[in-house]
RODO-2510 file (C-alpha; in nm, 4 decimals, decimal comma):
residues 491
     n   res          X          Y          Z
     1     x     6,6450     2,6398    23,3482
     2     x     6,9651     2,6779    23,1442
     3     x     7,2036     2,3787    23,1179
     4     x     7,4593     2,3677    23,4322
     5     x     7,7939     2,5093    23,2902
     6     x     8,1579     2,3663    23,3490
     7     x     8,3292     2,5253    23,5848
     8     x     8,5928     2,7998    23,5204
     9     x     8,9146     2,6801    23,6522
    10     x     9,1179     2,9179    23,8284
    11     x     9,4802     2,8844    23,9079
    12     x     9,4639     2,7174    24,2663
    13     x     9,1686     2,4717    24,2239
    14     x     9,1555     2,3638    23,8439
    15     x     9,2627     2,0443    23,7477
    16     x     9,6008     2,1645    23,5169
    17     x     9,8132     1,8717    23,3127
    18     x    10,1691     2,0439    23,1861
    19     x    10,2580     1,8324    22,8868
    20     x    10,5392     1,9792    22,6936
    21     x    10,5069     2,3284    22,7483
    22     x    10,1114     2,2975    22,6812
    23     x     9,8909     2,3521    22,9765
    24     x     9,4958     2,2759    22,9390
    25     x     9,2282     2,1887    23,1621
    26     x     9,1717     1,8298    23,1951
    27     x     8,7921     1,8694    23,3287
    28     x     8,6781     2,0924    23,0235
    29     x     8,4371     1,9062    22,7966
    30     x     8,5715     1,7500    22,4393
    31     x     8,3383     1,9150    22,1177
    32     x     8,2595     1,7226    21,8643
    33     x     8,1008     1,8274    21,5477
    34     x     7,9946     1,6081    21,3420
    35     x     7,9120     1,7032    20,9606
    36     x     7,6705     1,5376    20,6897
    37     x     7,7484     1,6736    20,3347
    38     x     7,3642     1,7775    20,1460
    39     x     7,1784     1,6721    20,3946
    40     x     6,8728     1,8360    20,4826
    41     x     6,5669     1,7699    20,7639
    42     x     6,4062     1,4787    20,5967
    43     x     6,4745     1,2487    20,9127
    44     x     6,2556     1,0797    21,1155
    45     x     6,3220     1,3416    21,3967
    46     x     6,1395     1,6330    21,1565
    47     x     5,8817     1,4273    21,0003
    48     x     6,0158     1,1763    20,7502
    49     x     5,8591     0,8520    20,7727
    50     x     5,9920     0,6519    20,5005
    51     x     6,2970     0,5883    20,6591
    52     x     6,4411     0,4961    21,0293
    53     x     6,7291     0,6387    21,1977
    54     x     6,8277     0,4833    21,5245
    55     x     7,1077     0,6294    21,6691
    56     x     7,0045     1,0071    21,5729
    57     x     6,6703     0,9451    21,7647
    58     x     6,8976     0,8629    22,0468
    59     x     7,0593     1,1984    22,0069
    60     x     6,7155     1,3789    22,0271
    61     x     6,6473     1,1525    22,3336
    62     x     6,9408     1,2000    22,5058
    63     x     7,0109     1,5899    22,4162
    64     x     6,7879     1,9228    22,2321
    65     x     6,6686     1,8556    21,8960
    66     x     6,6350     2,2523    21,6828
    67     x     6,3394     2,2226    21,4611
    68     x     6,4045     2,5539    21,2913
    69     x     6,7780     2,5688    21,2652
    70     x     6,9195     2,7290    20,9050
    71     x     7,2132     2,7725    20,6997
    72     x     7,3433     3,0778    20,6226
    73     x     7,4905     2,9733    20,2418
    74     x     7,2906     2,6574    20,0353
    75     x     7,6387     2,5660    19,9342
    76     x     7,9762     2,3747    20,0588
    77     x     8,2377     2,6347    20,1128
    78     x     8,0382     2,9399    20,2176
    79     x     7,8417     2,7708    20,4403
    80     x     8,1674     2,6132    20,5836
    81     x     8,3576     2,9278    20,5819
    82     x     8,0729     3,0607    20,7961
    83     x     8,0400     2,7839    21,0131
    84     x     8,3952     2,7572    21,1023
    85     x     8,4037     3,1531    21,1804
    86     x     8,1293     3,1968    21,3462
    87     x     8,0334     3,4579    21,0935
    88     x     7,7956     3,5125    20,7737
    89     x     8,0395     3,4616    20,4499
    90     x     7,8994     3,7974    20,3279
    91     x     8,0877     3,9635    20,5868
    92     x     8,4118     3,8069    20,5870
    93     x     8,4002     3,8124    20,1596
    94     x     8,3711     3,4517    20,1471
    95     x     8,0593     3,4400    19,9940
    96     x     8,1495     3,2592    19,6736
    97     x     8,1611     2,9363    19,6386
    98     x     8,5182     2,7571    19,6114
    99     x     8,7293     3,0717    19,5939
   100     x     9,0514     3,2077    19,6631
   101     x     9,1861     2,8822    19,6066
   102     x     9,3809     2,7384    19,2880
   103     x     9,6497     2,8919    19,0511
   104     x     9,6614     3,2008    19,0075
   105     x     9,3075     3,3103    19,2286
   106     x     9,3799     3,6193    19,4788
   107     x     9,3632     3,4845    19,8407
   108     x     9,1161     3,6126    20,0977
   109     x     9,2338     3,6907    20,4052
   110     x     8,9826     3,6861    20,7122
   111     x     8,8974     4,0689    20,8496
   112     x     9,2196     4,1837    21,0975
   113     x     9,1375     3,9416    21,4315
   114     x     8,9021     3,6894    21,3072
   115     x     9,0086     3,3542    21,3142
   116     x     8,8885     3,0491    21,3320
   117     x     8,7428     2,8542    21,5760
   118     x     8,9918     2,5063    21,5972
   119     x     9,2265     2,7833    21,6191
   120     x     9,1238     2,9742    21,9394
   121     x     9,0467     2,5847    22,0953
   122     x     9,3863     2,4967    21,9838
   123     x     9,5135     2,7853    22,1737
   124     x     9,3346     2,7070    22,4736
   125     x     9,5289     2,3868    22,4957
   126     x     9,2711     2,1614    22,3217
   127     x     9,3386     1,8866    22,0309
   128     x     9,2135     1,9641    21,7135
   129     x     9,1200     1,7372    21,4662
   130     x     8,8988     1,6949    21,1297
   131     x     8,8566     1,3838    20,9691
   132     x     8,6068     1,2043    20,6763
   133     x     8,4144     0,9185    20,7493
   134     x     8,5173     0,6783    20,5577
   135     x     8,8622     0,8750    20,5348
   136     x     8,9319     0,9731    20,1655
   137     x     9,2708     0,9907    20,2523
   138     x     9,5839     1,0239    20,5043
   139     x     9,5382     1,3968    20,5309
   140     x     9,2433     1,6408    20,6944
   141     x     8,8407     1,5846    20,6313
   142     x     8,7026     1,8147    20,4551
   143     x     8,7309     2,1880    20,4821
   144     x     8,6613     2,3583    20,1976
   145     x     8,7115     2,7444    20,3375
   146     x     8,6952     3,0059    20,0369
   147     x     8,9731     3,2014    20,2881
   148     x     9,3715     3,1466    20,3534
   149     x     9,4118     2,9636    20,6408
   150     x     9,6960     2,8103    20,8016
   151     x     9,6113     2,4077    20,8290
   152     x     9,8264     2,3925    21,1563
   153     x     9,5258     2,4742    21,3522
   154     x     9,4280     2,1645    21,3295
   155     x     9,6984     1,8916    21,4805
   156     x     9,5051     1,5767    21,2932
   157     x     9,2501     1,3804    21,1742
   158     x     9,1950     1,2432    21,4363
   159     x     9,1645     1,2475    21,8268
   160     x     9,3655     0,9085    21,8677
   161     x     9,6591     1,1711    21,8416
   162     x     9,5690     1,3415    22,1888
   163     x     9,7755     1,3405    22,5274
   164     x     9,6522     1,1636    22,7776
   165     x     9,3548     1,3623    22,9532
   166     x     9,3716     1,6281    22,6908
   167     x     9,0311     1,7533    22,5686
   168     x     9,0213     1,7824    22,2152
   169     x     8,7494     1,9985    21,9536
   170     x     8,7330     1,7254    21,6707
   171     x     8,4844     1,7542    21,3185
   172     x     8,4058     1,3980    21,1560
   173     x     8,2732     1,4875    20,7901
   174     x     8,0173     1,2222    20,6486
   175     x     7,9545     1,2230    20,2804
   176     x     7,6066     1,1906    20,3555
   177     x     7,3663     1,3029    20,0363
   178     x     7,7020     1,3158    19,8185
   179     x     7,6957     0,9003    19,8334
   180     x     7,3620     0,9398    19,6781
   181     x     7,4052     0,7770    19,2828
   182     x     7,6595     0,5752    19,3375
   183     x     7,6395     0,2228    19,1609
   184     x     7,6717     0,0590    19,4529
   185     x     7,4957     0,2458    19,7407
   186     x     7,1998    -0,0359    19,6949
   187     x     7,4228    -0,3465    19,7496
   188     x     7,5526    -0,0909    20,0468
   189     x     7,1865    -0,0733    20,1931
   190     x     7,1130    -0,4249    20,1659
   191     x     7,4235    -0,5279    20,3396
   192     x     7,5266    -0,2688    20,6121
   193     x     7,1332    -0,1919    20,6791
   194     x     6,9360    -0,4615    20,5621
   195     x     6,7185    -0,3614    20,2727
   196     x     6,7049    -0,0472    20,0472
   197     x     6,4428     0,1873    20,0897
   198     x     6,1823     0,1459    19,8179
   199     x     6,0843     0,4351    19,5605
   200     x     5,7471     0,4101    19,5790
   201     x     5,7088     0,5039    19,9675
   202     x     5,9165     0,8606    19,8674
   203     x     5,7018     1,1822    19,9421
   204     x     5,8180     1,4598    19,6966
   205     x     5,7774     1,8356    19,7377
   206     x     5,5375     1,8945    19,4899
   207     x     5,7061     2,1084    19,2598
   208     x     5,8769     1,7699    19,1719
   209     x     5,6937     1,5062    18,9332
   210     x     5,6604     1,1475    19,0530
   211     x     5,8694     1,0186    18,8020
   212     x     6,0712     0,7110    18,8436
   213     x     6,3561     0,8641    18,8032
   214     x     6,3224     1,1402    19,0656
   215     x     6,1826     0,8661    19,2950
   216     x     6,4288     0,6471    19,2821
   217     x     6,7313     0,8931    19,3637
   218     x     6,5559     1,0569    19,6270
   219     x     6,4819     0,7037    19,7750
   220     x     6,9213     0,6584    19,7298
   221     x     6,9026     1,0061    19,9548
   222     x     6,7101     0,8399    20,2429
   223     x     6,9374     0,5494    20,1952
   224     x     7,2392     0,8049    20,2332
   225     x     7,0503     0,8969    20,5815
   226     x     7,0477     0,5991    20,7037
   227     x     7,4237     0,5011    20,6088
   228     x     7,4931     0,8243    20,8201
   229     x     7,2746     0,7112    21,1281
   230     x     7,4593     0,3857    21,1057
   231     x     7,8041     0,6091    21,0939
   232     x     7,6382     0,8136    21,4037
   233     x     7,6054     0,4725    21,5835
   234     x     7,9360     0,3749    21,5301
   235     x     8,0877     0,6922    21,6438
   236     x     7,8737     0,6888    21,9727
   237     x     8,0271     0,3295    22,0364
   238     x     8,3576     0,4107    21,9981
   239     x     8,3205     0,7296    22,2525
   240     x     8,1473     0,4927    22,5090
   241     x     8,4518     0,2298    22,4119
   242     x     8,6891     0,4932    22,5269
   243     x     8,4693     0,5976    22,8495
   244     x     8,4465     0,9351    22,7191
   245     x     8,1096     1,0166    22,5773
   246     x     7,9957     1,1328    22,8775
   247     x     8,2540     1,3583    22,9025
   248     x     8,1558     1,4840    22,4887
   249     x     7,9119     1,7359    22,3466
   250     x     7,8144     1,6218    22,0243
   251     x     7,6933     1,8938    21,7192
   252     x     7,4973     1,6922    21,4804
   253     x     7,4046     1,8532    21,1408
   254     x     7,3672     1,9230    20,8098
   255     x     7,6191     2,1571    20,5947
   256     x     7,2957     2,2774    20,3913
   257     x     6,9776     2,0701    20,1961
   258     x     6,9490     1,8105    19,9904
   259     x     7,1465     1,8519    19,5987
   260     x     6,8062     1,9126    19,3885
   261     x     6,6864     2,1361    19,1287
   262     x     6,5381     2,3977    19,4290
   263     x     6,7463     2,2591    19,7596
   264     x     7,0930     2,2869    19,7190
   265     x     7,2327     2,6598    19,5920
   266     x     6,8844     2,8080    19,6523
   267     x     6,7215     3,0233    19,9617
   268     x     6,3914     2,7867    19,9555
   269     x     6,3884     2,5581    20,2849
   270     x     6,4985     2,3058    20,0792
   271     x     6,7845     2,4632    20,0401
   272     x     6,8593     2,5918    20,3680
   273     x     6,6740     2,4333    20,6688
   274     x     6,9670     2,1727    20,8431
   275     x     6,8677     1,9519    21,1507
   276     x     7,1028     2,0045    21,4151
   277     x     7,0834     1,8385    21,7485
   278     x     7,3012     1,8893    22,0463
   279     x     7,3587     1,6528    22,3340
   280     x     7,5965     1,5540    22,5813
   281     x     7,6911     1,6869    22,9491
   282     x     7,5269     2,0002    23,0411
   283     x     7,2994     1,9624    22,7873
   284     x     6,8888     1,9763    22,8541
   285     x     6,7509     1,5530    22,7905
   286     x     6,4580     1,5223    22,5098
   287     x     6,4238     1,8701    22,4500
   288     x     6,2797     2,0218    22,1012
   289     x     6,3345     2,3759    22,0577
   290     x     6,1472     2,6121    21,7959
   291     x     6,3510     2,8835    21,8098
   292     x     6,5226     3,0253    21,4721
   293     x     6,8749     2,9507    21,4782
   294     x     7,1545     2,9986    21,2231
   295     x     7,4575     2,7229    21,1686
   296     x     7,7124     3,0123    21,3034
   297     x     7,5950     2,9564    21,6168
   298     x     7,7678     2,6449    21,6498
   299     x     8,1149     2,8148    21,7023
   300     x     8,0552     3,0551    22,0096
   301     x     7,8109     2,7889    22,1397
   302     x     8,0851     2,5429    22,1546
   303     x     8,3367     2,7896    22,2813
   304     x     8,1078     2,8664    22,5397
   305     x     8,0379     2,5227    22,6558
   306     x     8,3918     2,4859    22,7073
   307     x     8,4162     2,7933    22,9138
   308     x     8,6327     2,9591    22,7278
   309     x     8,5833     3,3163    22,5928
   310     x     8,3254     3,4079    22,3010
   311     x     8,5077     3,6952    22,0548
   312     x     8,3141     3,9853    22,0318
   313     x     8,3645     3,9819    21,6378
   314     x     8,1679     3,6452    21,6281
   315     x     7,7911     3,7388    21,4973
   316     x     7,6601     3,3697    21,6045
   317     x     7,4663     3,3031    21,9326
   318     x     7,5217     3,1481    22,2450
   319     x     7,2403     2,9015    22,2295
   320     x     7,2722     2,8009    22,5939
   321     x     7,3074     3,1024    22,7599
   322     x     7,0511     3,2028    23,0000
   323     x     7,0518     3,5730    22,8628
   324     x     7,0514     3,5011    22,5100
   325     x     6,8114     3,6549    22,3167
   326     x     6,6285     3,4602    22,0665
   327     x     6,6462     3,5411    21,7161
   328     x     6,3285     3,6824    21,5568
   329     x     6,4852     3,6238    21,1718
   330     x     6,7478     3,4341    21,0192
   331     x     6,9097     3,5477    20,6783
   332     x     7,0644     3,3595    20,3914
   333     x     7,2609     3,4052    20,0866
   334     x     7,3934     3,2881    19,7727
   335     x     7,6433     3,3874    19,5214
   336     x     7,8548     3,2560    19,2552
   337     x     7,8776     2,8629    19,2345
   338     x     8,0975     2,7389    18,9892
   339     x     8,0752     2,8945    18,6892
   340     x     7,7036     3,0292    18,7657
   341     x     7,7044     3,3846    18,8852
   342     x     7,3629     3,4658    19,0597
   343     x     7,3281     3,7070    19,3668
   344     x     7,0015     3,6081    19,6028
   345     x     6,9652     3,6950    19,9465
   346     x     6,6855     3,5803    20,1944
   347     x     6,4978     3,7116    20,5647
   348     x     6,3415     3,4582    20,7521
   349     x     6,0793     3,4916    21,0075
   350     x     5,8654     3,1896    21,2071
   351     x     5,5633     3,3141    20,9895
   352     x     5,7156     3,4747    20,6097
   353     x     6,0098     3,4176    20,3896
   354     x     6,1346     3,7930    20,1886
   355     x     6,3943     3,6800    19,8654
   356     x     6,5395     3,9262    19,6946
   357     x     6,6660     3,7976    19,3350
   358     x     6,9679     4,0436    19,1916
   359     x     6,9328     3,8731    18,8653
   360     x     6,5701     3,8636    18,8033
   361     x     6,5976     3,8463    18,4119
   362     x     6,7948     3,5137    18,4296
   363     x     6,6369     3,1611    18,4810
   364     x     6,6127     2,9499    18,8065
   365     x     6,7634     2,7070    18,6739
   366     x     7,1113     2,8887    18,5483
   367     x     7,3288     2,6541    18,3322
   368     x     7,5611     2,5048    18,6276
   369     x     7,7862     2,2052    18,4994
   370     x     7,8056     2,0587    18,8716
   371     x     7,4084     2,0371    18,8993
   372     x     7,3489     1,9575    18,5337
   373     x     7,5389     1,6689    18,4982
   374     x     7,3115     1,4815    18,7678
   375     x     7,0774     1,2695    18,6008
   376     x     6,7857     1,4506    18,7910
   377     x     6,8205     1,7654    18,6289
   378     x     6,8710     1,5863    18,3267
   379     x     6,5304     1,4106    18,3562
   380     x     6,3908     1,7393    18,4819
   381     x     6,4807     1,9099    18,1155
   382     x     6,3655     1,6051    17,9473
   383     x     6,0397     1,6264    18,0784
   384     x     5,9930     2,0008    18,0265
   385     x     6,1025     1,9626    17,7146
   386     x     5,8044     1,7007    17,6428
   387     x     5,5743     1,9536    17,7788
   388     x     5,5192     1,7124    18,0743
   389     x     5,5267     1,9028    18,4098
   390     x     5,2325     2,0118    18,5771
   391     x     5,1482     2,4409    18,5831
   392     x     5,3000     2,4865    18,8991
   393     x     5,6051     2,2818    18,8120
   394     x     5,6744     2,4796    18,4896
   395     x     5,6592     2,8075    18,6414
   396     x     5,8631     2,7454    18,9483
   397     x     6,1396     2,5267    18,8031
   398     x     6,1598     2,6518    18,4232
   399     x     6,0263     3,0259    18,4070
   400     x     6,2369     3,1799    18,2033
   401     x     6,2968     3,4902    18,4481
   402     x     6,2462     3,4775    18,8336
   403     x     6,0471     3,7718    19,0217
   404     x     6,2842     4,0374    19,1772
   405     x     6,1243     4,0057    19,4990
   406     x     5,9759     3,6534    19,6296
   407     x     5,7257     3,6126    19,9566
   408     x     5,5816     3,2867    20,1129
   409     x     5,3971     3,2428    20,4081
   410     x     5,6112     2,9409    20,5201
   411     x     5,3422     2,8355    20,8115
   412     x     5,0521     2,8014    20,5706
   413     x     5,2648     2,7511    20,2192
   414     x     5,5829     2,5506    20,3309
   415     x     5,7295     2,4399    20,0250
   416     x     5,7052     2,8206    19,9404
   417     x     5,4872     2,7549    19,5893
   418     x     5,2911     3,1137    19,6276
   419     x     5,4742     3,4385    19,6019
   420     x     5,2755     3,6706    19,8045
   421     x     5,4909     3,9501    19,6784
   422     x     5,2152     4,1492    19,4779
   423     x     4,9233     4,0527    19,6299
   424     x     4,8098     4,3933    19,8073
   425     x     4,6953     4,2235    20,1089
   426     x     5,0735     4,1324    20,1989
   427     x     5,2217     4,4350    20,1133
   428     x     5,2953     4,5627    20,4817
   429     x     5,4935     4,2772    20,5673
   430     x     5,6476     4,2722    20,2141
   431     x     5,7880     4,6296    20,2900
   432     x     5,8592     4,5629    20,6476
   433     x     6,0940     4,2507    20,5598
   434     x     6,2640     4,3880    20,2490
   435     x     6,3576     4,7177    20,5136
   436     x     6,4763     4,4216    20,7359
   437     x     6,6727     4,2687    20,4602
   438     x     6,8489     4,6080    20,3388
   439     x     6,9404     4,6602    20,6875
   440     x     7,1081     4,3422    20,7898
   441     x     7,3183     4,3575    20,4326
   442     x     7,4175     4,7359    20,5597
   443     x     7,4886     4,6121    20,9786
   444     x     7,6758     4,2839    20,8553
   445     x     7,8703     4,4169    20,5371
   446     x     7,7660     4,2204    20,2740
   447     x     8,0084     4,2260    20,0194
   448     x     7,8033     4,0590    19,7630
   449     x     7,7475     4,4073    19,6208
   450     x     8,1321     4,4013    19,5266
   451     x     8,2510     4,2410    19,2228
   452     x     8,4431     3,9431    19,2185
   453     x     8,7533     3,9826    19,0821
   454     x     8,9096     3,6404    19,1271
   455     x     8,5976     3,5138    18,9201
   456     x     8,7902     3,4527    18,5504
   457     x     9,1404     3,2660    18,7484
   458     x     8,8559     3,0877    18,9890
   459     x     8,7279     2,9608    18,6456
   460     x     9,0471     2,9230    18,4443
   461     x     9,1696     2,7011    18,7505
   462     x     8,9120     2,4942    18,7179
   463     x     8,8930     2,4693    18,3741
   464     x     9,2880     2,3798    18,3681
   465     x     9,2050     2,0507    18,6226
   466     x     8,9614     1,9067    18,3346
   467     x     9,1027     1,7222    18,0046
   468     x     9,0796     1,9078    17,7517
   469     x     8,7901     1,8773    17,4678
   470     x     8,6258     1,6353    17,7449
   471     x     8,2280     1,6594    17,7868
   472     x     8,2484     1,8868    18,1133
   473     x     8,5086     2,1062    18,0215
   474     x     8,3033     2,2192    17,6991
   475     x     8,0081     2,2169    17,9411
   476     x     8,1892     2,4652    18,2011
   477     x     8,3483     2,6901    17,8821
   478     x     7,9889     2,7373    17,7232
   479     x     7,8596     2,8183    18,0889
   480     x     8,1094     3,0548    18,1093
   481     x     8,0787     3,2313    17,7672
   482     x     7,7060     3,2690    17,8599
   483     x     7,7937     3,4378    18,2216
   484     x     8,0004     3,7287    18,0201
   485     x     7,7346     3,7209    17,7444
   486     x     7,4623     3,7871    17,9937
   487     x     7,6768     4,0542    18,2279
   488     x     7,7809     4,2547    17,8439
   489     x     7,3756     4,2156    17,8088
   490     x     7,3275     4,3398    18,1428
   491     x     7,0789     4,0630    18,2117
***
């Protein structure tokens, strides 16, 4: 049975509230989203058992858990800029990450009629409001769309702001995995939650070594979960303080995987399998759901649940609606980040994963300055460098080329450690999903295929935020000599 729906007020029978020359329905649920930065499905919920989360169990309990539910960008700002749109980045050119922003850069403009989705709830009379928990300051939570946009769609940080009986489309940002490494996270566990979670109970995919320092900041990353269940649980409280949480749907997930040498900026699961849970009025009670799902679905889901109208132009689902039909592939993509120019796209069925690499004569693991600076990666080097990785972890993390094309059987392989690729016995389904692939990059648009030609300002505007002659600065400039070195090479 599909979840009952809020009724569509007409003229003569809704319940209308005139407040200043805005009019909006006062019975229309309030839709909250609520974000965790680099956080991917290792929660109790999907399997992790180091670790408790309270309040997100509730969620499950009282709403539908998505067990396959993906990303379509392993990265902030596309993923964001897709999120917020309701469509893939590729389409809208906002596939790299952090651009048309800075001195300088060229601005993106959405396609003529898209817009985003605070702005067609403003417009529909609701509040609109982002905010970071903890706030990092007196203006909006985080954004971080690689568009222009007009920051007038939303009127605050925060719902506080609201008329009375206005229903208001709010996103609370939580740091989430971006805490993880800070000095004082432990003293943070110990007193907020109780204890710390110890290193030693950490299950690693196995392409990582079980080295103390790997366990030890992935044990911080559970810690970061559990800071953001304890966030969760104070959020529910203060909805159920104001009498209005039965009266909220609540979006609960990750913006894409954990920040790791194959999660975050990479296709692998890792990088872009989220949790997302949904609950609140009109919403099915202790339901799991297996069906593929993408993160854009979250914006004409949300519309819908309000009753209001989904835009044609939107390429995300209605999860909840009784005709929808259910995905049989999800697709991904990744572009520049930072100074790293790379070009991978991905086709996802419940059985096989198809990647296509563009660059296939460059390394994995690209010099990045954001990733390499993080005293994993660090440690990661170190130990290839002492010849001390395992077969499997050499060639999937430091091969000094990747394969052009990239096949796992994600049922029997999950951690995807066996291209299939050339093995003849795959080679139907290799064929079928890279036809699949070339014809969702032709149906959506995918600019990727386009140069970027904001990519030298992009990098001269970061480059002119650093100090000059400091470590990261002479990081990013010999990252960036080695991108134009490589594309004269034609590598």
């Amino acid at each position: 049975m599909p979840p009952p729906r809020f009724p569509q007020p007409s003229v003569l029978v809704a319940s209308l509230l005139v407040l200043t020359g805005t009019i909006f329905a006062a019975d229309r649920p309030n839709i909250l989203w609520i974000n965790m930065d680099d956080v991917g499905t290792q929660l109790p919920c999907y399997g992790e058992t180091a670790i408790k989360t309270p309040n997100i169990d509730r969620l499950v309990r009282d709403g539908t858990m998505f067990t396959r539910a993906f990303v379509t960008a392993p990265v902030c700002s596309p993923s964001r800029s897709a999120m917020i749109t309701g469509m893939y980045q590729t389409s809208i050119g906002a596939q790299h990450h952090r651009s048309s922003r800075g001195p300088g850069v060229e601005k993106i403009a959405l396609p003529t009629g898209v817009e985003t989705v605070a702005a067609l709830f403003q417009r529909a009379g609701y509040y609109t409001c982002n905010g970071d928990d903890p706030p990092k300051g007196k203006g909006l939570g985080k954004t971080d769309y690689n568009f222009d946009w007009d920051e007038k769609v939303y009127d605050g940080s925060d719902w506080s702001g609201r008329k009375p009986g206005q229903p208001f489309f709010a996103q609370i940002q939580l740091w989430g995995g971006k805490n993880r490494g800070r000095p004082d996270l432990y003293k943070k566990a110990i007193d907020l939650l109780g204890s710390a979670t110890a290193p030693d109970s950490v299950t690693l995919p196995p392409y990582y070594p079980r080295d103390p320092v790997l366990l030890e900041d992935w044990a911080h990353y559970l810690d970061c979960i559990r800071y953001c269940d304890r966030q969760l649980g104070q959020i529910l409280k203060r909805l159920e303080d104001e009498g209005i949480l039965d009266q909220t749907i609540i979006f609960f997930m990750g913006d894409h995987g954990i920040s790791h040498a194959r999660g975050k900026q990479f296709l692998y699961d890792e990088g872009i399998r989220i949790p997302f849970i949904v609950s609140g009025p009109g919403i099915p009670r202790g339901k799991v759901r297996t069906d593929l799902i993408e993160h854009i679905d979250m914006a004409p889901t949300s519309l819908a649940l309000a009753d209001l109208p989904v835009p044609k132009w939107m390429q995300g689902h209605d999860l909840f609606a009784p005709d929808d039909v259910k995905r049989d592939a999800v697709f991904a993509a990744r572009d520049r980040c930072d100074e790293t120019v790379d070009r991978i796209r991905s086709v996802r069925t419940e059985q096989f994963k198809y990647i296509r690499n563009f660059f296939p004569r460059r390394p994995l693991l690209q010099p990045n300055a954001y990733k390499d600076h993080k005293e994993i990666l660090q440690r990661l080097r170190e130990l290839h460098a002492q010849g001390k990785l395992d077969e499997m972890q050499e060639k999937l993390l430091f091969s000094p080329t990747r394969p052009a094309e990239e096949l796992y059987d994600v049922q029997a392989d999950p951690f995807e450690t066996v291209n299939l690729a050339t093995d003849p016995k795959y080679q139907a389904t290799l064929e079928t999903l890279r036809a699949r692939l070339d014809r969702w990059m032709q149906e959506t648009n995918d600019h990727g295929l386009e140069s970027e030609k904001a990519c030298d300002a992009n990098m001269a505007a970061q480059l002119k935020k650093m100090k000059p002659g400091s470590p990261r600065r002479r990081e990013l400039e010999k990252n960036i000599a080695l991108m134009k070195q490589w594309a004269a090479e034609g590598k």
